[in-house]
C-alpha positions as CSV (number, residue, x, y, z in Angstrom):
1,X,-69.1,-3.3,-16.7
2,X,-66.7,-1.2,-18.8
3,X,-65.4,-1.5,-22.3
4,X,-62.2,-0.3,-22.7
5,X,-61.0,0.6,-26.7
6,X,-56.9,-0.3,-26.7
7,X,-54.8,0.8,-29.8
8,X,-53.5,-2.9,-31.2
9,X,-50.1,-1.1,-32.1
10,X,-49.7,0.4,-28.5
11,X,-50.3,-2.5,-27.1
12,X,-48.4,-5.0,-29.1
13,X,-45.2,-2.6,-28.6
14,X,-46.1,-2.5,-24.6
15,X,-46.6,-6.5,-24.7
16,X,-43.4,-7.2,-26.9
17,X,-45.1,-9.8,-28.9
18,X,-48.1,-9.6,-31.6
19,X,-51.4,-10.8,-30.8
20,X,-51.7,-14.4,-31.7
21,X,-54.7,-16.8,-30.8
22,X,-53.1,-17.8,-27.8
23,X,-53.2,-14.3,-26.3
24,X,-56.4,-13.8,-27.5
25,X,-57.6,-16.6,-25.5
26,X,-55.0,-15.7,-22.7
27,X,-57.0,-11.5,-22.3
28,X,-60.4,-14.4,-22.0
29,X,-58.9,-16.0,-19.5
30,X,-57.2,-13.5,-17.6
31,X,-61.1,-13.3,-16.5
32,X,-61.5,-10.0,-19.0
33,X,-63.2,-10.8,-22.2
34,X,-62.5,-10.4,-25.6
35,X,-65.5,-8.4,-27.2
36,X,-63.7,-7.4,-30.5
37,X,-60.2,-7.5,-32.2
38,X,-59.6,-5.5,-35.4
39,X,-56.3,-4.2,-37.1
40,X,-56.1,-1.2,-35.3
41,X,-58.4,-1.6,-31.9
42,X,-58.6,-4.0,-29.3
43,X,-62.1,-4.0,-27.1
44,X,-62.0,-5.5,-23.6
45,X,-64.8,-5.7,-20.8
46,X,-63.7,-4.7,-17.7
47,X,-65.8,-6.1,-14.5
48,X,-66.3,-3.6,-11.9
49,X,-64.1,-5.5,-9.6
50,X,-61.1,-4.8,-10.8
51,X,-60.9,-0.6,-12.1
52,X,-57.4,-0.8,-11.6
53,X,-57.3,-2.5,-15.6
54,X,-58.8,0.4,-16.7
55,X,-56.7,1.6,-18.6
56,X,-53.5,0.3,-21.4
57,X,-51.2,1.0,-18.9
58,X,-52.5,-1.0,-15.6
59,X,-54.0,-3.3,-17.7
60,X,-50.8,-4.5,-19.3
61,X,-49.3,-4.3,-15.8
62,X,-52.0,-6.9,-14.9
63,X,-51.9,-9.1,-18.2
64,X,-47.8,-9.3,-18.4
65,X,-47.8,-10.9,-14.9
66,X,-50.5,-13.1,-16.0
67,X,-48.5,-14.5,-19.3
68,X,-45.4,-14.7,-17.0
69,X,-43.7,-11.4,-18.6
70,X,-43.2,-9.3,-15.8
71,X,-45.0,-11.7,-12.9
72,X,-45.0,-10.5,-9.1
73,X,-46.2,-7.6,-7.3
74,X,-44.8,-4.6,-9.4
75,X,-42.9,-1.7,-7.1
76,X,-42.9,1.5,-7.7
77,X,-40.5,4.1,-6.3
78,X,-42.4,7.5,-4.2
79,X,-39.9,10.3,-4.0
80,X,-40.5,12.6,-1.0
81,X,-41.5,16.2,-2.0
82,X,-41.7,19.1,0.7
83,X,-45.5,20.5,-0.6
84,X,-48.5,20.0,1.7
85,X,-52.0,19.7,1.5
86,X,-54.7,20.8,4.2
87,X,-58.6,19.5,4.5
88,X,-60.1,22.6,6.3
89,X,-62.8,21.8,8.8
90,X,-64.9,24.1,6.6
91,X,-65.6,21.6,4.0
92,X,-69.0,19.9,3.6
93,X,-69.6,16.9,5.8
94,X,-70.2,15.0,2.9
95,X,-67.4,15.6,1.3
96,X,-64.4,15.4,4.0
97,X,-61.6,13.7,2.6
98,X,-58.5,14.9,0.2
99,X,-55.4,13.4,-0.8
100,X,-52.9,14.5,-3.4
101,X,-49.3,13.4,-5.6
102,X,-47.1,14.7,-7.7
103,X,-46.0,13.0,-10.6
104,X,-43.5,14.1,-12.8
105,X,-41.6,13.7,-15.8
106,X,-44.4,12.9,-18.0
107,X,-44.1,13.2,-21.7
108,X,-47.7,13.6,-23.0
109,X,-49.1,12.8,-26.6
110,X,-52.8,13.1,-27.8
111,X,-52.9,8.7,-26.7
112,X,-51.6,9.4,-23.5
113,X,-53.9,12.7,-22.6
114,X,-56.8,10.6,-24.0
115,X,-55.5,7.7,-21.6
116,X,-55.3,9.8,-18.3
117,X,-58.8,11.6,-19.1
118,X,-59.9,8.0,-19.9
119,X,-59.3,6.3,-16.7
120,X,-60.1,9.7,-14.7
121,X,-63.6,9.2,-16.1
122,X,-63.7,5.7,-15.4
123,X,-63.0,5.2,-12.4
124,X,-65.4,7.8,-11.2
125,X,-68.3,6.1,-13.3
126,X,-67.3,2.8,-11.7
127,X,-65.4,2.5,-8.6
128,X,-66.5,5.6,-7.1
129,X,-70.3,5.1,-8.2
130,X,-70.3,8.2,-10.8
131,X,-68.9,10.3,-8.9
132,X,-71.3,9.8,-5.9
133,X,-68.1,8.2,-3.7
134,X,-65.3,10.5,-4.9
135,X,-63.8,12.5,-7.8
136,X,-60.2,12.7,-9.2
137,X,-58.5,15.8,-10.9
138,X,-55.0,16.3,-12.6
139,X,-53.3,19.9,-13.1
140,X,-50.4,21.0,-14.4
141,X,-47.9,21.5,-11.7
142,X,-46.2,24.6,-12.9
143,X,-49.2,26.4,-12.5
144,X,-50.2,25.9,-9.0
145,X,-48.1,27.5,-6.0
146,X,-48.3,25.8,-2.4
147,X,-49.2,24.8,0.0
148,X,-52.7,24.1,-1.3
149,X,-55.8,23.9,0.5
150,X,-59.2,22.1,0.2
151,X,-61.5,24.3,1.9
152,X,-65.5,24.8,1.8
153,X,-67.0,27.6,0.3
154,X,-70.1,29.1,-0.1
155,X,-71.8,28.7,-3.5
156,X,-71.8,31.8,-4.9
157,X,-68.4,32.9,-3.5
158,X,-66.9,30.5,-5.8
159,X,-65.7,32.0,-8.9
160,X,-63.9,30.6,-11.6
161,X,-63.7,29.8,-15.2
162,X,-64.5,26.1,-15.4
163,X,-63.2,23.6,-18.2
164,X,-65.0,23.9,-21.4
165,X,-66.0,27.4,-20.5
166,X,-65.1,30.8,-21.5
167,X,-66.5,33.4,-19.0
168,X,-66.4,33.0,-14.9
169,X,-69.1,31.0,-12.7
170,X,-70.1,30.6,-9.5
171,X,-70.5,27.3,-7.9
172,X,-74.9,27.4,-8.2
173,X,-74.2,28.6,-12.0
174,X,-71.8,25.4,-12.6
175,X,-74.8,23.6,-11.3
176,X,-77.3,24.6,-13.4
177,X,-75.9,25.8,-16.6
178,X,-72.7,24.0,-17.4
179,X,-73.0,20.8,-19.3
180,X,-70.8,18.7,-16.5
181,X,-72.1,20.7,-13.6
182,X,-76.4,19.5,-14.7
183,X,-74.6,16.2,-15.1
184,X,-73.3,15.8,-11.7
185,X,-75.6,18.6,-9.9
186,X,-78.1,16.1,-7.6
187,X,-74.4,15.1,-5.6
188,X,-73.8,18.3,-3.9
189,X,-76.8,20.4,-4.6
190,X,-78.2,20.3,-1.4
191,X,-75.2,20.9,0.4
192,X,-74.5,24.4,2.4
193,X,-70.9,24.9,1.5
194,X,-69.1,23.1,-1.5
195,X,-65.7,21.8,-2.1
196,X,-62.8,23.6,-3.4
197,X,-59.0,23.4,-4.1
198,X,-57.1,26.7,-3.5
199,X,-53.3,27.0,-4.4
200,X,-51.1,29.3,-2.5
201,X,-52.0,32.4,-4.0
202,X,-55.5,31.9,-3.8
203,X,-56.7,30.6,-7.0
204,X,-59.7,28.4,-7.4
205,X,-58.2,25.2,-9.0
206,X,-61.4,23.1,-9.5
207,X,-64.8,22.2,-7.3
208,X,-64.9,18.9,-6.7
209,X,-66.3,16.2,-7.8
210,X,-67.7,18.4,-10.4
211,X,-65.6,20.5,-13.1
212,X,-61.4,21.8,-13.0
213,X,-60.4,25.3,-13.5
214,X,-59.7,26.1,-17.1
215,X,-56.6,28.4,-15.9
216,X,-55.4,25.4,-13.5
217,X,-56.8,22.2,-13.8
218,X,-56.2,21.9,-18.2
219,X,-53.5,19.5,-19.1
220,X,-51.7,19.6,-22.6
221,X,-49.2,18.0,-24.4
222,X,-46.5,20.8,-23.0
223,X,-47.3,19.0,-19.2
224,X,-44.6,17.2,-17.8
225,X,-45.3,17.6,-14.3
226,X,-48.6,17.2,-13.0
227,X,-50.1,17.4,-9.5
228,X,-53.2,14.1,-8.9
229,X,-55.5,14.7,-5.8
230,X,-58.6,12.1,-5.0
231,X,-61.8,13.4,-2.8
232,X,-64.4,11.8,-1.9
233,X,-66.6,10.4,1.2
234,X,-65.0,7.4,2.1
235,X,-60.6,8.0,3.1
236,X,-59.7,4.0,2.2
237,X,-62.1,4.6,-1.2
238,X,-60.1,8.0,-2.3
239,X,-56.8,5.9,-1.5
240,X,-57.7,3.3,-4.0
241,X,-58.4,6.0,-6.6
242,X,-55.4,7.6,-6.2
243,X,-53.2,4.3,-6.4
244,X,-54.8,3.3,-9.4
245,X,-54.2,6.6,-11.2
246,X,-50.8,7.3,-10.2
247,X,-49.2,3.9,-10.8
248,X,-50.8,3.9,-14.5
249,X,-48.8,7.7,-14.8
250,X,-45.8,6.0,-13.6
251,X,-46.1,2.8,-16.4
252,X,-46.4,6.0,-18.6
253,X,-42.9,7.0,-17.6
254,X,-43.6,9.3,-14.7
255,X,-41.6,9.6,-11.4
256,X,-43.7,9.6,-7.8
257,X,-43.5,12.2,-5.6
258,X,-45.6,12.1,-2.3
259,X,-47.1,15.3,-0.6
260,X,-47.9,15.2,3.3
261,X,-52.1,16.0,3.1
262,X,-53.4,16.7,6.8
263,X,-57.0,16.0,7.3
264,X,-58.9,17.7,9.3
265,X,-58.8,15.9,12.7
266,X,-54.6,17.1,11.6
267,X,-54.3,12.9,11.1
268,X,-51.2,13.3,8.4
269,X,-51.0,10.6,5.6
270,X,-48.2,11.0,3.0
271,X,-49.5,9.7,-0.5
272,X,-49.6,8.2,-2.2
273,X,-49.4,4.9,0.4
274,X,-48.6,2.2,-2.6
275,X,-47.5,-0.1,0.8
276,X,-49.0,-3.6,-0.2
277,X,-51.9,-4.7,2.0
278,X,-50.9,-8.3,4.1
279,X,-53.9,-11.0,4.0
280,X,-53.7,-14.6,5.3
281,X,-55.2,-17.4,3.1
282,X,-55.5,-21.0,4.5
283,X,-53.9,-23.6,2.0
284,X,-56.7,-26.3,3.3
285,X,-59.2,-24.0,2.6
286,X,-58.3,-22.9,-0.8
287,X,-58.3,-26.9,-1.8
288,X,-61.3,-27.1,-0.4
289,X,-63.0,-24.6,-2.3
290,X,-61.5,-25.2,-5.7
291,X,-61.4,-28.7,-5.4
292,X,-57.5,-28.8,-6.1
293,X,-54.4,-30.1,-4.7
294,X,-52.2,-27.9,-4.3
295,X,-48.6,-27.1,-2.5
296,X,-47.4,-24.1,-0.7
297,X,-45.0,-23.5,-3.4
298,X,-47.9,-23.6,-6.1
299,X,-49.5,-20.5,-4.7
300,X,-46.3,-18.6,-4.8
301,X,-45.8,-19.3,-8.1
302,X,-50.2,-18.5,-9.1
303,X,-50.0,-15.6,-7.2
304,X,-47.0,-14.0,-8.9
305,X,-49.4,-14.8,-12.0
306,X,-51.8,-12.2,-10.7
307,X,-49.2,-9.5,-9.0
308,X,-49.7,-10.6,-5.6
309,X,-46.4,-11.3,-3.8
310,X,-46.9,-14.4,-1.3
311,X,-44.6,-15.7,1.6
312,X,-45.2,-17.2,5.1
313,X,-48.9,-17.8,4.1
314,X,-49.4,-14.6,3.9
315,X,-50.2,-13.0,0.5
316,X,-48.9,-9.4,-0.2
317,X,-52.0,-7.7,-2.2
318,X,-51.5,-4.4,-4.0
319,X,-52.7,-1.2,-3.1
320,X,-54.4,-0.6,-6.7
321,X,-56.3,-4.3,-6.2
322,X,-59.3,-2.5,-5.1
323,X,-61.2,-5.8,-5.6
324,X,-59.8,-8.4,-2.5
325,X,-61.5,-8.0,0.5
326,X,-61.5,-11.2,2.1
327,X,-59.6,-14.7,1.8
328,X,-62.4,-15.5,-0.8
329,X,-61.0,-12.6,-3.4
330,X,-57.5,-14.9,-3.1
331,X,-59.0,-18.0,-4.1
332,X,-61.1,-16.4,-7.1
333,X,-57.1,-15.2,-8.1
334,X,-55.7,-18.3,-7.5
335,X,-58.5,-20.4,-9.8
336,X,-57.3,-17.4,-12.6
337,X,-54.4,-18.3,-12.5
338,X,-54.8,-22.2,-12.3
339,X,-57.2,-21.7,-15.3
340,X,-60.5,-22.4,-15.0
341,X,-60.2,-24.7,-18.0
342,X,-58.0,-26.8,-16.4
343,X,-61.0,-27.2,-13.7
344,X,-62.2,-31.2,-14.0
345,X,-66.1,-30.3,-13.4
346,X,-67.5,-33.1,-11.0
347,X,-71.1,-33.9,-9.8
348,X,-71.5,-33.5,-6.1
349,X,-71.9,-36.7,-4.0
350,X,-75.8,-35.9,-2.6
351,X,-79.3,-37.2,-2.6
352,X,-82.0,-34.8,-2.4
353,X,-85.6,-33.7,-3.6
354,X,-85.9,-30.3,-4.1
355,X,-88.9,-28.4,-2.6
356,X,-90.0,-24.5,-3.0
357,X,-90.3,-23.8,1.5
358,X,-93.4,-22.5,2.7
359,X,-91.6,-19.4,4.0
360,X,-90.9,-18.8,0.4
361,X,-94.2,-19.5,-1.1
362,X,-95.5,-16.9,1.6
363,X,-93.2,-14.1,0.7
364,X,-93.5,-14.9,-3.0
365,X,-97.4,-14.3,-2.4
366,X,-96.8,-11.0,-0.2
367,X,-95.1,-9.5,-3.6
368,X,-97.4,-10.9,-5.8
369,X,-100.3,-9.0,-3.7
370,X,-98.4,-5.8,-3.3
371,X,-96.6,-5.6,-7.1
372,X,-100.3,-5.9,-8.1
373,X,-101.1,-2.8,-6.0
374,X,-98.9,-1.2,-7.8
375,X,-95.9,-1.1,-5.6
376,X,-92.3,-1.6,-6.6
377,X,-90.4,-4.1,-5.1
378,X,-86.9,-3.1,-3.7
379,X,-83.6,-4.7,-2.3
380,X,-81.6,-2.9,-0.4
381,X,-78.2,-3.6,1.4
382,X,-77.8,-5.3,4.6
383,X,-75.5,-3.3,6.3
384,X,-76.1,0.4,6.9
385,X,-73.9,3.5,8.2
386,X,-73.0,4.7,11.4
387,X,-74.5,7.9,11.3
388,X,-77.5,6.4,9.6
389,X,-78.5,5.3,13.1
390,X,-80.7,6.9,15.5
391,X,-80.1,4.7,18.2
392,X,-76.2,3.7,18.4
393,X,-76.9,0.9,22.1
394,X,-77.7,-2.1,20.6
395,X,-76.1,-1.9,17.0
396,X,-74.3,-5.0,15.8
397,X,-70.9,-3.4,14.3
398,X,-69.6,-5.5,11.2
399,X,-65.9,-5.7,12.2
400,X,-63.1,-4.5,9.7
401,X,-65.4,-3.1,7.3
402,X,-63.6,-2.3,4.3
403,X,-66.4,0.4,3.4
404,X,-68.6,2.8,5.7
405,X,-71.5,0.7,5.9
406,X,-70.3,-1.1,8.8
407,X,-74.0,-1.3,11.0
408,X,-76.2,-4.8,10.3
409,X,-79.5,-2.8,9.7
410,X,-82.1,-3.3,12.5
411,X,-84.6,-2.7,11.1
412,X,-85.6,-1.7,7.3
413,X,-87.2,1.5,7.5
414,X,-83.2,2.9,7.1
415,X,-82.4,1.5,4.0
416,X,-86.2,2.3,2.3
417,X,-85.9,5.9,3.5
418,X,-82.1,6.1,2.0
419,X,-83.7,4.5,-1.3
420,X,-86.6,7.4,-1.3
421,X,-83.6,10.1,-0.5
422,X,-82.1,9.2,-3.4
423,X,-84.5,9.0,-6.0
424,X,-86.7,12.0,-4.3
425,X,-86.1,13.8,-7.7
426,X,-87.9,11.5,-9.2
427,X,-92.2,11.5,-10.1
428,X,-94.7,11.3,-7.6
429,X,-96.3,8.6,-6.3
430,X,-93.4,6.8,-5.3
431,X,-94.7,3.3,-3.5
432,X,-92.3,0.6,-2.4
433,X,-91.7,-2.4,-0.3
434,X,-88.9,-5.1,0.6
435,X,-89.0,-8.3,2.4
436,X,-85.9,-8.9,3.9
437,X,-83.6,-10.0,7.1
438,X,-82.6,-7.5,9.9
439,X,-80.4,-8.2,12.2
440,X,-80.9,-8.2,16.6
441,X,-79.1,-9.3,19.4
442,X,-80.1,-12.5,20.9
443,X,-79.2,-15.8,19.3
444,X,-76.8,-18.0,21.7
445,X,-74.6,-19.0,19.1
446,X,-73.6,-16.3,17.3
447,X,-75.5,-13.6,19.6
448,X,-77.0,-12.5,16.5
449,X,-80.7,-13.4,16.1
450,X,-81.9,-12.7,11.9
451,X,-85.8,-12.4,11.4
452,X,-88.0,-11.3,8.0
453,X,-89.4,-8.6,7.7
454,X,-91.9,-6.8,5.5
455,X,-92.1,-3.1,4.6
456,X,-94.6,-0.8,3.1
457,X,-93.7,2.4,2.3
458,X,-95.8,5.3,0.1
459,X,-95.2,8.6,-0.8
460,X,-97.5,11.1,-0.9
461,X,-99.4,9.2,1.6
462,X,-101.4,9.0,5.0
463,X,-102.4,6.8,7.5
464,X,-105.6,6.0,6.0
465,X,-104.1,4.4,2.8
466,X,-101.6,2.4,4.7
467,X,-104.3,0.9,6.8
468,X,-106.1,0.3,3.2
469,X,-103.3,-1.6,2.2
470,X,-102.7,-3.9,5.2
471,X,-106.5,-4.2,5.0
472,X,-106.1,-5.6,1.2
473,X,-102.8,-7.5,2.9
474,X,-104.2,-9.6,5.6
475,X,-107.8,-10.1,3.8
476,X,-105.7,-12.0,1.0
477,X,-103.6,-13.9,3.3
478,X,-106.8,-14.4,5.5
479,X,-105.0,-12.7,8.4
480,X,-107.0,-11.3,11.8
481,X,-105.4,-8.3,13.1
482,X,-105.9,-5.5,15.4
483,X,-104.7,-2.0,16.0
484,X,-103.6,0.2,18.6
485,X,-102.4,3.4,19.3
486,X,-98.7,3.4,19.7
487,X,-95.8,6.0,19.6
488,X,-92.3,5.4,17.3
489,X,-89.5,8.2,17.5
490,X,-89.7,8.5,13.9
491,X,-93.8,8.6,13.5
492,X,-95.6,10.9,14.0
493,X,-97.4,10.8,17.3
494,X,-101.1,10.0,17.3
495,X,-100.8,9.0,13.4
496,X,-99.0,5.6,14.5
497,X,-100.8,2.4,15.4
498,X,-98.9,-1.2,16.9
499,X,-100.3,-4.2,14.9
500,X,-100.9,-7.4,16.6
501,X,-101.8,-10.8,15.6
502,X,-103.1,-13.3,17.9
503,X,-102.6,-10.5,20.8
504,X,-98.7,-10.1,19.5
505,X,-97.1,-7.7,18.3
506,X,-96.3,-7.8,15.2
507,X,-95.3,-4.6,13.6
508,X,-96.3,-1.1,13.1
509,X,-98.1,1.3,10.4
510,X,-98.0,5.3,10.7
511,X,-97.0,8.5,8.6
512,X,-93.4,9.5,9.2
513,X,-92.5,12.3,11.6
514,X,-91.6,16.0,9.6
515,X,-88.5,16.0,11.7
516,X,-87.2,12.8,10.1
517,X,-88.1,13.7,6.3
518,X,-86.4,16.5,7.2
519,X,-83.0,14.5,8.5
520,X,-83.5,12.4,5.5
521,X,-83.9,15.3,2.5
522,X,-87.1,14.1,1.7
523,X,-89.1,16.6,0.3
524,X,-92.8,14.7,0.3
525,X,-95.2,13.0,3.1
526,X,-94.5,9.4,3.5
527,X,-96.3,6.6,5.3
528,X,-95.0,3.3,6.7
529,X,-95.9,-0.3,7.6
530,X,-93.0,-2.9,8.7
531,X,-94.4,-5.8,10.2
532,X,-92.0,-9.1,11.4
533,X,-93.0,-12.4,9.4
534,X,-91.6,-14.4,11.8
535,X,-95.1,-15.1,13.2
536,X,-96.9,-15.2,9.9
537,X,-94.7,-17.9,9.1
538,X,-95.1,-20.2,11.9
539,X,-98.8,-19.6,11.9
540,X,-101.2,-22.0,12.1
541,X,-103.9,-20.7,9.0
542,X,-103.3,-22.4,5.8
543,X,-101.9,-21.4,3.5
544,X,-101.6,-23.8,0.4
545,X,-104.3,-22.7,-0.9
546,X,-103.5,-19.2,-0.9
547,X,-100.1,-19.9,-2.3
């Protein structure tokens, strides 16, 4: 969550009206709380769903369609400018995509300045996960001279003098000795080449998503023209960005004008896109869920409440609404703008006794036994990237994945080593596990057979003190197992043991291969255990009075 700090003059003169009680209660139920109103500051929480309130500018744009003000999806006019921008194919493979704007006509003051930096900074913190997902830079357009180019580079090529700074730097000294570059230095450390912006005449303008250029990237209150570009890893993610920073420029007063930015596979995309995203919504369902009544013609007139244009059944959804993904998103709008305190709260028509399943007790037990090992117990996503995969024959692809985690996991030795890559900067020992579903082909139905498993992962460790641990494991849940040698493409070979219970396999325990720490930037030995509990579960020991 976000606070944002709004000055109460600013936005009473934006609004056209004082604040009274009933938009107090009106910012509450626009599904942003109040957190503090004085005389010259207003305080709002932000949910990380919806970045594109951010800031005075889109949220008013949000909040006077609410009240009825200025209701509809708000337009905005792009102007067609003849600069370019090129993604070289020497940039980083973590850091592939670049799209850029102009905006002029600006007229900046110390609020507005403060504003732009503001939602800059906030949206990298929340939609694009602090910078990890993307990074967003503004520069005086008068300076720059294109076309410009977004090119990789090798660290200490890279010289410039960065914001806050007086003396040049190359990229590793941003890193390690400028306060933003420590900040931000685990994103691109590791990487061979890093990102750079490079105008016409060959100036370093900034090095994403870390720092600007003083000489470049410094807006004042003489800017009136500024050039916007978004980076980042994900090309729908930087286009949300960039719609959500633009359009609050243009409530400032500023006029759009697009640039054509070729990628590097030369796919061409003239930003920014601000052309509004078509979703279906099923009236029966929406009753359904909310428990309402409703017409055709009562969603027109909700969803003009919330920005979203809607016609034919189809609803027209912003390109800064970075929250609505599915038909779901809709209906949460639609119960926003219906009110939720005009929801009549009913008890549901069913007769049941509530009972805790064994298959629950069992895993609940499992964590008990390993949190008091001293292990930390972990939850990672269920879907996993493309290129995370080893093995691309059997994957189950999530269709119209908004994001690039589009793969239902296999198996859950992905997402543990992802969580260990991550945190590998962090002290030693490191000792996890997770019980959770992966996902096979197989099931009739849906062709998609889900299991539980269990995995055990250590760091520094061996196979000795994994088989210690399933030792302590199976003794607890009175378990009989037995081991043999096995081989795994990510284990290393003659280290690796199959486990099997009742003459099945079950599983597998092992130290992982060099070759995959390597893949995975992990910089210490690791060992493994995943075992399925399918079996454990349907087995015939008992277990009440284990559990």
């Amino acid at each position: 969550m976000a606070i944002i700090t709004l000055d109460r003059k600013e936005f009473e003169a934006q609004l056209g009206r004082k604040i009274t009680k009933e938009i107090e209660e009106k910012i509450s139920l626009f599904g942003t709380p109040l957190e503090s109103l004085t005389s010259e500051k207003i305080e709002i929480e932000i949910f990380p769903n919806r970045p594109d309130l951010l800031s005075l500018h889109g949220f008013l744009r949000g909040f006077k369609a609410f009240i009825g003000k200025e209701p509809g999806l708000k337009k905005y006019k792009i102007n067609k400018s003849e600069n370019k921008l090129y993604a070289e194919r020497s940039l980083p493979k973590e850091w592939p995509y670049a799209l850029a704007c102009i905006v002029k006509g600006l007229k900046f003051d110390d609020a507005k300045i403060k504003e732009a930096i503001d939602i800059q900074e906030k949206l990298g913190a929340t939609l694009l996960r602090n910078r990890k997902k993307g990074g967003i830079g503004l520069y005086p357009l008068e300076k720059i001279k294109f076309p410009v180019k977004f090119i990789g580079m090798n660290p200490e090529e890279i010289k410039f003098v960065p914001l806050e700074e007086d003396r040049e730097m190359n990229g590793f000294q941003i890193l390690s000795k400028h306060p933003t570059g420590k900040t931000y230095a685990h994103i691109c450390k590791d990487w061979e080449k890093f990102p750079v912006f490079v105008d016409a005449n060959g100036a370093i303008m900034s090095m994403p998503p870390i720092i600007n250029s003083r000489t470049l990237g410094k807006i004042d209150e003489t800017t009136t023209e500024v050039f916007l570009e978004a980076t980042g890893t994900n090309l729908q993610t930087v286009q949300k960005a960039l719609s959500i920073i633009v359009t609050a420029l243009a409530d400032m007063g500023g006029k759009i004008f697009s640039i054509e930015c070729v990628q590097q596979n030369k796919e061409k995309n003239n930003a920014p896109d601000l052309i509004p995203e078509k979703m279906k919504i099923s009236l029966e369902n929406t009753n359904r869920l909310l428990g309402l009544n409703l017409k055709e013609k009562d969603l027109e007139k909700l969803f003009s409440k919330m920005g979203i244009e809607y016609k034919n059944k189809t609803a027209l959804i912003p390109t800064w609404r970075a929250d609505i993904l599915h038909e779901v998103d809709l209906m949460e709008d639609i119960a926003i703008a219906y009110g939720y305190d005009k929801l009549e709260p009913t008890m549901p028509n069913v007769s049941t006794v509530g009972e805790e399943s064994k298959e629950s007790k069992i895993k609940r037990k499992i964590s008990d036994i390993l949190t008091g090992l001293g292990m930390l117990e972990v939850s990672s996503y269920h879907l996993i990237k493309e290129s995370e995969l080893q093995q691309k024959n059997n994957s189950i692809m999530v269709e119209n994945s908004k994001t690039e985690y589009k793969i239902l996991r296999p198996n859950l030795l992905i997402p543990v080593l992802r969580i260990l890559r991550e945190n590998k900067d962090q002290e030693y020992p490191q000792n996890i596990f997770e019980i959770g579903t992966v996902f096979s082909k197989g099931n009739e139905e849906t062709g998609i057979k889900e299991t539980t498993n269990l995995i055990i992962l250590s760091s520094p460790a061996n196979f000795t003190k994994m088989k210690q641990i399933l030792n302590t494991l199976t003794q607890t849940l009175n378990i009989d197992y037995e081991l043999s040698e096995a081989a795994h493409k990510q284990l290393i070979v003659g280290r690796t043991a199959s486990i099997k219970v009742n003459n099945k396999l079950i599983g597998y325990v092992g130290e992982i291969h060099p070759e995959t720490l390597r893949q995975w930037t992990i910089k210490m030995p690791c060992a493994v255990i995943e075992i399925s509990l399918e079996d454990i579960f349907e087995k015939s020991y008992e277990f009440d009075e284990l559990i």
